[in-house]
C-alpha positions as CSV (number, residue, x, y, z in Angstrom):
1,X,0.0,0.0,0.0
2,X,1.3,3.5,-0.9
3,X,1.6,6.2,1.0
4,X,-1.0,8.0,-0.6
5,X,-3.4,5.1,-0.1
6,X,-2.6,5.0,3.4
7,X,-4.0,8.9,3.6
8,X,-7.3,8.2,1.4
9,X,-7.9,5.4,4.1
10,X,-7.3,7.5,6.7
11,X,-9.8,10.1,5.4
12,X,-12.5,7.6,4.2
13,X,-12.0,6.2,8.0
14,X,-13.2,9.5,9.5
15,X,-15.9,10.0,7.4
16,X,-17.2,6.2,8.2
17,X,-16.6,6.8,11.8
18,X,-18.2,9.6,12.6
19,X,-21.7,7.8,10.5
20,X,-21.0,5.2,13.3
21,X,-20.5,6.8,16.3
22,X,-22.6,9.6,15.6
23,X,-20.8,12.1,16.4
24,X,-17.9,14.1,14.2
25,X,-16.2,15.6,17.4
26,X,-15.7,12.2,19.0
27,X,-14.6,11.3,15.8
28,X,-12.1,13.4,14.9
29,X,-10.2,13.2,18.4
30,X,-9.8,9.7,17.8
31,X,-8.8,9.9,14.2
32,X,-6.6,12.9,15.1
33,X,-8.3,14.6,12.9
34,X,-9.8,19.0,13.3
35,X,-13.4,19.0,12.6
36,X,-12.5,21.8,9.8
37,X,-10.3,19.2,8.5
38,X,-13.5,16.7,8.8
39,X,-16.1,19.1,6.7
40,X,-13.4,19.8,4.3
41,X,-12.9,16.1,3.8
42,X,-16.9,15.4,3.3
43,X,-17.4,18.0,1.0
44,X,-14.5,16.7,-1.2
45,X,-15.8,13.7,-1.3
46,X,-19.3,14.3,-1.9
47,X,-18.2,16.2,-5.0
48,X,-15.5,14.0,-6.1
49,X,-15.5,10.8,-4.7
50,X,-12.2,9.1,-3.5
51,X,-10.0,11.0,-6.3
52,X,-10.9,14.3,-4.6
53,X,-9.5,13.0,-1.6
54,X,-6.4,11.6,-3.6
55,X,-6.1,15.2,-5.2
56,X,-5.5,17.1,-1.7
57,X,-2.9,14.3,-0.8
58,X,-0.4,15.4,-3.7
59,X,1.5,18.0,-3.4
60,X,1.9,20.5,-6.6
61,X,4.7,21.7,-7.8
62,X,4.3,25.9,-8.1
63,X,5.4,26.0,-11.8
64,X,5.6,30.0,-11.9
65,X,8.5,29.8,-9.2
66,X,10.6,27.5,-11.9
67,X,13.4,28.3,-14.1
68,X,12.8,28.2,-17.6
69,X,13.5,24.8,-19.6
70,X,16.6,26.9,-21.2
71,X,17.9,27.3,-17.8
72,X,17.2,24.3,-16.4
73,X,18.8,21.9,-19.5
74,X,21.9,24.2,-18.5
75,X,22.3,23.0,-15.0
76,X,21.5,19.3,-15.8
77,X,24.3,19.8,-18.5
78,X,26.7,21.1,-15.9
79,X,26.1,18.1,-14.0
80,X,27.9,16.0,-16.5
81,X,30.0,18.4,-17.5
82,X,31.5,19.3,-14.4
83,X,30.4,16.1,-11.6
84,X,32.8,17.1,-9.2
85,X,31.7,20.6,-9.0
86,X,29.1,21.0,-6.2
87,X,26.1,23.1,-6.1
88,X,27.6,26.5,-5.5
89,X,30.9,26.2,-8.2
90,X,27.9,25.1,-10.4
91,X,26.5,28.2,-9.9
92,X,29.8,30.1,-10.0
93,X,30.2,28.5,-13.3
94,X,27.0,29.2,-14.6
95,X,27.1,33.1,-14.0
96,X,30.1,33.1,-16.0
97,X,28.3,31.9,-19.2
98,X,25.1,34.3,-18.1
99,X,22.9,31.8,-16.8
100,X,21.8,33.4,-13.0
101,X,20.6,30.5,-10.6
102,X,21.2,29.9,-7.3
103,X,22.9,27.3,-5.5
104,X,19.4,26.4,-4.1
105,X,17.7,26.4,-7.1
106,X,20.5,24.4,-8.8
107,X,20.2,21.3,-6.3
108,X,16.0,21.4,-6.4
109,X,16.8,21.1,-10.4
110,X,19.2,18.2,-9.2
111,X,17.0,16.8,-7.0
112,X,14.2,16.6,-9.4
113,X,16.7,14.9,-12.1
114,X,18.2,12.3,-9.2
115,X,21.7,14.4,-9.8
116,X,22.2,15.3,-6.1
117,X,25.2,13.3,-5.0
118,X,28.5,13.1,-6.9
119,X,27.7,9.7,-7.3
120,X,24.4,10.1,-9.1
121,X,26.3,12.1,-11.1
122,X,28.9,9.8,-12.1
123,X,26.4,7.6,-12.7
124,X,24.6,9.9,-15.2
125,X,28.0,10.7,-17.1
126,X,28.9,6.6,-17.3
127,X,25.1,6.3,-19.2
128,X,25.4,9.4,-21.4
129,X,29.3,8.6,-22.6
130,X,28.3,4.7,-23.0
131,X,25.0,5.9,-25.2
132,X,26.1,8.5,-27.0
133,X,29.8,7.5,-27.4
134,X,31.2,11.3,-26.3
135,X,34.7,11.9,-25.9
136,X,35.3,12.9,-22.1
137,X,36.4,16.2,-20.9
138,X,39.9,16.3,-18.7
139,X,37.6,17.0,-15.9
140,X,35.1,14.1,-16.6
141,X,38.4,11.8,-16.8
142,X,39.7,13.1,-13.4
143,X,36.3,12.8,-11.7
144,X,35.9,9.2,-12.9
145,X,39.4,7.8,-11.9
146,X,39.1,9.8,-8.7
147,X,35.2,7.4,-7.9
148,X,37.0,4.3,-9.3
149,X,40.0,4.9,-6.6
150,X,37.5,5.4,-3.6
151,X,36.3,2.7,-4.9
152,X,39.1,0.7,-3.9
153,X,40.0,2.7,-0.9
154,X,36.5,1.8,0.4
155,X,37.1,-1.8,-0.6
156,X,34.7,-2.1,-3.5
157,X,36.7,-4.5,-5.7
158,X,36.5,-4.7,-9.3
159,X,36.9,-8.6,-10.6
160,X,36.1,-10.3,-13.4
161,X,36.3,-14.2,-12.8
162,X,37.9,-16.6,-10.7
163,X,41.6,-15.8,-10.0
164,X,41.4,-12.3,-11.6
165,X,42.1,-11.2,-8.3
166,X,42.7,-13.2,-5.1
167,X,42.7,-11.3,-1.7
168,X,45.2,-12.7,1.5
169,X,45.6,-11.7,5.2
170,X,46.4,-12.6,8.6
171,X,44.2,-13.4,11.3
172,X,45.1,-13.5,15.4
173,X,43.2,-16.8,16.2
174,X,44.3,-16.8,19.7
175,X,47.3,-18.6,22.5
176,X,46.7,-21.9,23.3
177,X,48.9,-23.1,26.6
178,X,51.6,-25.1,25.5
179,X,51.6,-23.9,21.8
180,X,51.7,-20.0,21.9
181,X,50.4,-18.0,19.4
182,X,48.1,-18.9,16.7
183,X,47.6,-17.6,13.1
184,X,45.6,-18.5,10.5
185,X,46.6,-17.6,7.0
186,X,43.6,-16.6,4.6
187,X,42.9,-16.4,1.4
188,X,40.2,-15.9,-0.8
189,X,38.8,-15.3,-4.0
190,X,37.5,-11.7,-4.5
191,X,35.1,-12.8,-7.6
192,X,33.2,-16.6,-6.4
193,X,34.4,-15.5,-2.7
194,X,36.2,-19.1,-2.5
195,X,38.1,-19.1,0.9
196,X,41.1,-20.7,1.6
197,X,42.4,-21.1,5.5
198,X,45.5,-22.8,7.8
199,X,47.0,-22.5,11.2
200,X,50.1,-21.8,12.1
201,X,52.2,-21.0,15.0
202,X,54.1,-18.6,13.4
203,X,53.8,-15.6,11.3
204,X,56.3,-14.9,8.3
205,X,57.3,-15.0,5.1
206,X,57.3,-18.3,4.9
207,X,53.8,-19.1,6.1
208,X,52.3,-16.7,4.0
209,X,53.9,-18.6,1.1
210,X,52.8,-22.1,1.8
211,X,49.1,-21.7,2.3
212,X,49.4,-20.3,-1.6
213,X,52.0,-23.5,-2.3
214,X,49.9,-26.0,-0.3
215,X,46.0,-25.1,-0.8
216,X,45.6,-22.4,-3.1
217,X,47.4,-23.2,-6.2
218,X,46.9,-26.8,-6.7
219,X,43.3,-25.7,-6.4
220,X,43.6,-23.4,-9.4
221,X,45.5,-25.9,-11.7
222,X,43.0,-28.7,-10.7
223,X,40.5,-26.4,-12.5
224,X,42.3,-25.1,-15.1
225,X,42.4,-21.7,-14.0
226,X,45.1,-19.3,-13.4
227,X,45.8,-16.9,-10.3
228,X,46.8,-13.4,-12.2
229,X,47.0,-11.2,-9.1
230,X,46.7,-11.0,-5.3
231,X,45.9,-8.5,-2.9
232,X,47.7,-8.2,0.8
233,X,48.6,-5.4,3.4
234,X,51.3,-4.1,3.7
235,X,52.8,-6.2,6.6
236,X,55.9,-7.7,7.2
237,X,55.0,-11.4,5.9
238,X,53.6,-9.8,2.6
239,X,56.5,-7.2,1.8
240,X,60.2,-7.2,1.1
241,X,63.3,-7.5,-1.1
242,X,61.7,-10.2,-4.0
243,X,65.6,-11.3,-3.6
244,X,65.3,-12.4,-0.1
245,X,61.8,-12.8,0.8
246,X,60.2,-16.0,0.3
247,X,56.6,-14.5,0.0
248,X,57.6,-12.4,-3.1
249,X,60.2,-15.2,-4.3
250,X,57.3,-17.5,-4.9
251,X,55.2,-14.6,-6.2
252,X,57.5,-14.3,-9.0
253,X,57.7,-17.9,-9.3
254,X,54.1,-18.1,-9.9
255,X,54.2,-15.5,-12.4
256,X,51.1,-13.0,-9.8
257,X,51.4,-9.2,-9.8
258,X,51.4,-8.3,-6.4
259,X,49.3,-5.4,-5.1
260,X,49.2,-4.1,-1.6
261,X,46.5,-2.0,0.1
262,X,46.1,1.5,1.0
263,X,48.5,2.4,4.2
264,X,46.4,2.6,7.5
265,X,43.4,1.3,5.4
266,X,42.5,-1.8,6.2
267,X,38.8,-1.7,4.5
268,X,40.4,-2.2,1.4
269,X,40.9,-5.7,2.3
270,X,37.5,-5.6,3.5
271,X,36.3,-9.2,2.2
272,X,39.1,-10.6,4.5
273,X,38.3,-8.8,7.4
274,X,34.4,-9.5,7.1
275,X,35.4,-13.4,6.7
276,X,37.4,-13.2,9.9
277,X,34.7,-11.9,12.1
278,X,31.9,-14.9,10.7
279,X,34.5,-17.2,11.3
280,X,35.7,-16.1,14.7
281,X,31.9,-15.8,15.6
282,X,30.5,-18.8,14.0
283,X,33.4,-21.3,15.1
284,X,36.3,-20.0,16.9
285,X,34.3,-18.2,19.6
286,X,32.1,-21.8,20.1
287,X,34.8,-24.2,19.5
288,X,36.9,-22.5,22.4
289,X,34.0,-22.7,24.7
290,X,33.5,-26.6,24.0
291,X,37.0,-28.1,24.3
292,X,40.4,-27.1,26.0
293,X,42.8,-27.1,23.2
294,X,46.3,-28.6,23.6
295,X,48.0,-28.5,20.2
296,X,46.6,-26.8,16.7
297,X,45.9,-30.6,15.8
């Protein structure tokens, strides 16, 4: 049910009530309702039935308060043109080619287009330049790369199949008495969201390496598939001289680009991170609470 339904029910209840109760000031203080409100109500529908009440629901736009369609094609223009440029550089930029609106008026004419936000924006100039086949601005170039970057930053991955792009980290599982420390090495695959995990005792270089040596590779060359590139942090394990690091020795080995995340940005390896809270809550956090662990066997 709409919201406009809703209102028309509303009304129609009032008028039924007060016929019930017999009596239109009882009526209205239980419906919430004025009794001016009520008379106005039973007129309208008298005359007009149900689509009266429907008409009083809407509210109209005041068309002699717009711009002109001259004016108004200008500022949806500029907000392809220019998607960066907010609502008041838009209408900076506007007064310099003698079109006078202001900054208000500029995001109602957004508003009304779903242009608001730079990212409606964005979206709009993707569409246009995909239909129409434009050649981009500079500006339009900048404003694009800049989205596809925060993109990243923000951990919005883009992937195309399995093993485009595989994503790795390192997770603090806990100390069990006896043992020490415990680590478990993840990775996963950023396009089916395949997840690879072991423990170890240890975290290093080495580590880091075998999980890709042990589980993750002979998966991919069971299938036929090829790992072209992994993402990790920029910790210790992951990062080095390729001469003596075993990580990025058997990076090169393997023939994968190597790309690190954002410093002090640790959404960007977001999948990883969400997969080690479900598995720390759905397992870790109840396994501990069962048994009393003695070795990572």
């Amino acid at each position: 049910m709409t919201t406009e339904s809703k209102l028309i029910k509303n009304k129609l209840g009032l008028l039924e009530l007060s016929e019930v109760l017999g009596n239109v000031s009882q009526a209205c203080k239980v419906m919430g309702y004025s009794r001016d409100s009520f008379y106005r109500f039973k007129k309208l529908y008298e005359e007009g039935g149900e689509q009266a009440l429907a008409e009083i629901s809407r509210k109209k736009p005041i068309m002699k308060n717009r711009v002109s369609p001259e004016t108004e094609q200008a500022v949806v223009s500029m907000a392809t043109e220019q998607p960066a440029f907010g609502q008041v550089r838009a209408c900076n930029e506007l007064r310099k080619r003698g079109i006078f609106v202001s900054p208000g008026g500029i995001r109602s004419i957004w508003l009304r287009h779903g242009l608001e936000t730079f990212k409606k924006r964005l979206k709009a100039l993707e569409v246009i330049s995909a239909k129409e086949g434009t050649i981009l601005t500079e500006a339009q170039i900048v404003a694009l790369e800049k989205a596809k970057e925060e993109k990243v930053a923000h951990g919005e991955i883009e992937t195309e199949h399995p093993g485009y792009l595989l994503s790795q980290d390192t997770y603090y599982v806990g100390t069990i008495k006896g043992v020490g420390r415990i680590y478990q090495q993840t990775v996963m695959d950023t396009y089916s969201k395949n997840a690879f995990a072991k423990l170890y005792d240890r975290k290093n270089a080495l580590v880091a390496a075998d999980i890709l040596n042990d589980r993750v590779v002979p998966f991919y060359e069971e299938h036929q598939l090829k790992v072209l590139r992994i993402l990790t942090d920029r910790g210790t394990e992951y990062c080095g001289k390729r001469e003596h690091h075993q990580y990025q020795l058997y990076l090169g080995l393997e023939d994968i680009d190597h790309t690190k995340t954002k410093a002090k940005s640790p959404q960007t390896n977001g999948i990883c991170e969400r997969f080690h809270r479900t598995i720390q809550e759905e397992f870790y956090a109840i396994a501990f609470r069962k048994k009393l662990y003695h070795s990572m066997e």
